[in-house]
N, C-alpha and C positions, 0 to 999 in steps of 0.2 A: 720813983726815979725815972728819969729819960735816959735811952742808951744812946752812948755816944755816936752808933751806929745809925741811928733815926735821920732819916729825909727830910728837910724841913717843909712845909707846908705851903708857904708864899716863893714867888720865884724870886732869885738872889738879881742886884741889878745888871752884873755882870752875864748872867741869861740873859734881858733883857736885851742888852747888847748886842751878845752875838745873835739872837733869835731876825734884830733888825737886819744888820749885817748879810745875813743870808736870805733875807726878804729883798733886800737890796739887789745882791746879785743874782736874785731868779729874773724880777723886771729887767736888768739890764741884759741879758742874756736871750731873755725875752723879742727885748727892741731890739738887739742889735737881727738877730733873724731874720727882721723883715725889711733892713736897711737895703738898698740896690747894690748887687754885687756879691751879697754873702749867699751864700752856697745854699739857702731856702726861699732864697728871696720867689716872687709869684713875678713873671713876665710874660709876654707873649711871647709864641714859639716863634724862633725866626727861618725865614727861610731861607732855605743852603743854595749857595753859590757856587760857581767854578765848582771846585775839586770838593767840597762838602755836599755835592750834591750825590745820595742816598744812590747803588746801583738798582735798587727796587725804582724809583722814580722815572727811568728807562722803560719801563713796561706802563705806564701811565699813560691814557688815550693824547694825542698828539692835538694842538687846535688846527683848524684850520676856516677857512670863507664858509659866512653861516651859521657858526658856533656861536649861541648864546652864552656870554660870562658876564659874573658877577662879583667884581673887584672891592674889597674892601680893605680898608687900610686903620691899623688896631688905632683906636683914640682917637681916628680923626672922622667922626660920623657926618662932616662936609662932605669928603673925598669918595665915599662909599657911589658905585655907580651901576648900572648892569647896559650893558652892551653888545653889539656887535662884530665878529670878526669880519670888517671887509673883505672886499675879493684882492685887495693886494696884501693881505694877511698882518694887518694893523689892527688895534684897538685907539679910539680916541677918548683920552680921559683928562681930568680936569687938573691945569697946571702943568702937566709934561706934554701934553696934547699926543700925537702919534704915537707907540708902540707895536716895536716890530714884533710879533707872540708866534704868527703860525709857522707847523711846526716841533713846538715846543710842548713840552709837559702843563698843566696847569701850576707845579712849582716853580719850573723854568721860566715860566713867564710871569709869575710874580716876584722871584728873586728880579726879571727886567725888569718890571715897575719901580722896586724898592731902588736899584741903582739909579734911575732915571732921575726919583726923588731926591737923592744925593747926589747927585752929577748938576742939577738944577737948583740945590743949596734950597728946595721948600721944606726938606726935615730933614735932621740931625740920625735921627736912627728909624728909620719906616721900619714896618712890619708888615708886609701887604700879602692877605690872602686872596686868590682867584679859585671860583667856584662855577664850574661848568653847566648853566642850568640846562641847557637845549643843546645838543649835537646834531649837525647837518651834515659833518665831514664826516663823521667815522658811521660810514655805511661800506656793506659791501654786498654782490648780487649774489644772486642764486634764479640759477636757469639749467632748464632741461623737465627732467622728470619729478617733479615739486608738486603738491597739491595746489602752492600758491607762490608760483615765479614770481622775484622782483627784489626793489636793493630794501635791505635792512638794514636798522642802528645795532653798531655794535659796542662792548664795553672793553676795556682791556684787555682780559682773561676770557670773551666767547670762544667757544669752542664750536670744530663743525657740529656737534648732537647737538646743540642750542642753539645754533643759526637752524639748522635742518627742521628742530621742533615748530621754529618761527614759521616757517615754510610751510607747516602744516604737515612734515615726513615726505617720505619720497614713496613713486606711485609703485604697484605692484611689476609695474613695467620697468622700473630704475633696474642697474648695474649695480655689481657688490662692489666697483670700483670706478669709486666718482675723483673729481680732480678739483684741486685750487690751482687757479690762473694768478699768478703773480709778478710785478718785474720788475728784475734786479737794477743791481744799482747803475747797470749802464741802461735800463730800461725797457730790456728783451721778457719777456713773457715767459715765464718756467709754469710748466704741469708741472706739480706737486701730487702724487697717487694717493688716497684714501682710500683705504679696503672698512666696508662694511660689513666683513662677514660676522663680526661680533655679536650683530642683532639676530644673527640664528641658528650659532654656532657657541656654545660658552665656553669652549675651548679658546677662544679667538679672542683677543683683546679688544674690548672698543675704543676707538679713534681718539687722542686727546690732541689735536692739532689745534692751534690757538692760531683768530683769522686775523688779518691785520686790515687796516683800510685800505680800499681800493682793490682790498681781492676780489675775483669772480671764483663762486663756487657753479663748477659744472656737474652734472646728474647725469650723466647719460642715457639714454635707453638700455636694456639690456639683449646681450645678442640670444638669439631662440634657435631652437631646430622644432622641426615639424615632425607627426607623427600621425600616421593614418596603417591604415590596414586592418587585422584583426586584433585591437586592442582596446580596451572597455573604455577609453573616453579620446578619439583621437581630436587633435586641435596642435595648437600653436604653445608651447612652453619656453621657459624662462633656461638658461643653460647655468649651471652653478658650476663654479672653480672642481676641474676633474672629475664632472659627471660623466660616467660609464654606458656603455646600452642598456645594461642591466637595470642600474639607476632612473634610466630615461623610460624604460617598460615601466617600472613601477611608478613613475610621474603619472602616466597616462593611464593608470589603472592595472595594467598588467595583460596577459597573451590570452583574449578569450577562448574557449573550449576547442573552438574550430583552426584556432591559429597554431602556431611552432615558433620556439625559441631557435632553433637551428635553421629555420627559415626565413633572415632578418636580410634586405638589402637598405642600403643606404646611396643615396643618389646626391654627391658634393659636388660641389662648383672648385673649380679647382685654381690655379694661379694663372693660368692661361685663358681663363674665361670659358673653360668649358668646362659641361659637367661628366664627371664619372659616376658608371654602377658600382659598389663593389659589395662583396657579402661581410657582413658585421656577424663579432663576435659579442658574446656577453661583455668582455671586459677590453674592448674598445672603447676610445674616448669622443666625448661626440663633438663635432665642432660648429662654429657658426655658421648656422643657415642649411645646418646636414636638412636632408627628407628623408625619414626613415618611412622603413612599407615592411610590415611584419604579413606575411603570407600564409595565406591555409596553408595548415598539416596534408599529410600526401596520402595518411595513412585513415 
């Protein structure tokens, strides 16, 4: 006998049915996803305008006269073009003819292309990317104490250690405190101070200053005191932030057998233009352009 309980072996039509039924609504489920509009659909990304425009896109290299770009505009590989930023800070492109760009961000000035395209009624919805291939504008110099003065390219996010590397470092004659030349918005020229002491000091933070175009990085020389008398290597030294006498002996080698620590004068130029003697302590600080003369022992 068969228990009443048994599964039958062929599928009932009403399986049939619903099996279709739900084959049905996976394809339609399916197409609707990739319809334009639904929430998976595949588009090009567009770019933000006005008040959609990303506060990250602010820090994106600026165009300006010089600047190689390369415009392209999604689905339309006629329009596709690479160009020049003129000196009145335009690009000319095909069907809007002039755009105003320098300036602007590389999105800034594609969201203006896209408008221009609908302002001029040649597309219904543009998508136009600008892609910076060449930069002429965004340099800024580096002068003074450099292995190799002169204006470099910069990227949004350079920093002074990565201009200075371009440079080739700065010479053993540079200052721990070099300066950005930059000018404000009414056009005046601000020193901005960088302290380098972080390259030999690890207590000291190194520099994250980000350069913008048109800055000048200055190097200056560094200021020295002089050092002669009885001391194992006299010559010309570099002054470092709060160097001592004491400090400045051990620069030079330190007080040969014949010489004395309590025998130290110092010969300054003073604000008046003239120079004074006066006797140095160990823990005096030495200043620009001191002469120190460490003197034989008496004894």
């Amino acid at each position: 006998m068969t228990s009443s309980c048994a599964r039958p072996r062929g599928l009932r039509p009403s399986d049939i049915l619903i099996t279709g039924v739900l084959a049905a609504l996976s394809f339609w489920g399916a197409a609707r996803a990739d319809l334009p509009g639904s929430g998976t659909a595949m588009a090009p990304p567009s770019s933000p305008t006005g008040q959609d425009t990303a506060p990250e896109d602010r820090r994106l290299v600026q165009l300006g006269a010089g600047d190689s770009v390369t415009v392209e505009v999604y689905g339309q590989p006629d329009l596709t073009s690479t160009v020049y930023v003129a000196e009145n800070g335009t690009i000319s492109l095909p069907l809007v003819g002039e755009v105003q760009v320098a300036g602007l961000s590389s999105v800034e000035a594609a969201a203006r292309v896209e408008k221009a395209l609908k302002d001029g009624q040649f597309l219904v919805d543009p998508h136009v990317t600008i892609l910076v291939t060449q930069s002429k504008s965004q340099r800024v110099s580096v002068l003074g104490e450099v292995k190799a003065p002169g204006r470099y390219p910069i990227e949004p996010n350079t920093t002074v250690l990565e201009l200075l590397a371009q440079a080739g470092g700065v010479n053993d004659t540079s200052s721990y405190t070099i300066y950005i030349v930059r000018p404000d918005a009414k056009g005046v020229e601000q020193r901005i101070p960088v302290d380098l002491q972080g390259f030999s000091n690890h207590k000291e933070a190194l520099p994250t200053e980000v350069l913008h175009a048109g800055d000048t990085l200055v190097v200056p020389k560094a200021d020295h005191f002089y050092m002669y008398g009885e001391v194992a290597a006299p010559g010309m030294y570099r002054i470092e932030p709060g160097m001592t006498i004491i400090e400045a002996l051990a620069r030079a080698g330190g007080v040969t057998a014949r010489g004395s620590e309590r025998r130290i004068d110092i010969k300054r130029l003073e604000k008046n233009g003239r120079y004074s003697v006066r006797h140095a302590k160990p823990g005096d600080l030495v200043q620009p352009d001191d002469v120190i003369r460490v003197k034989e022992s008496i004894f």
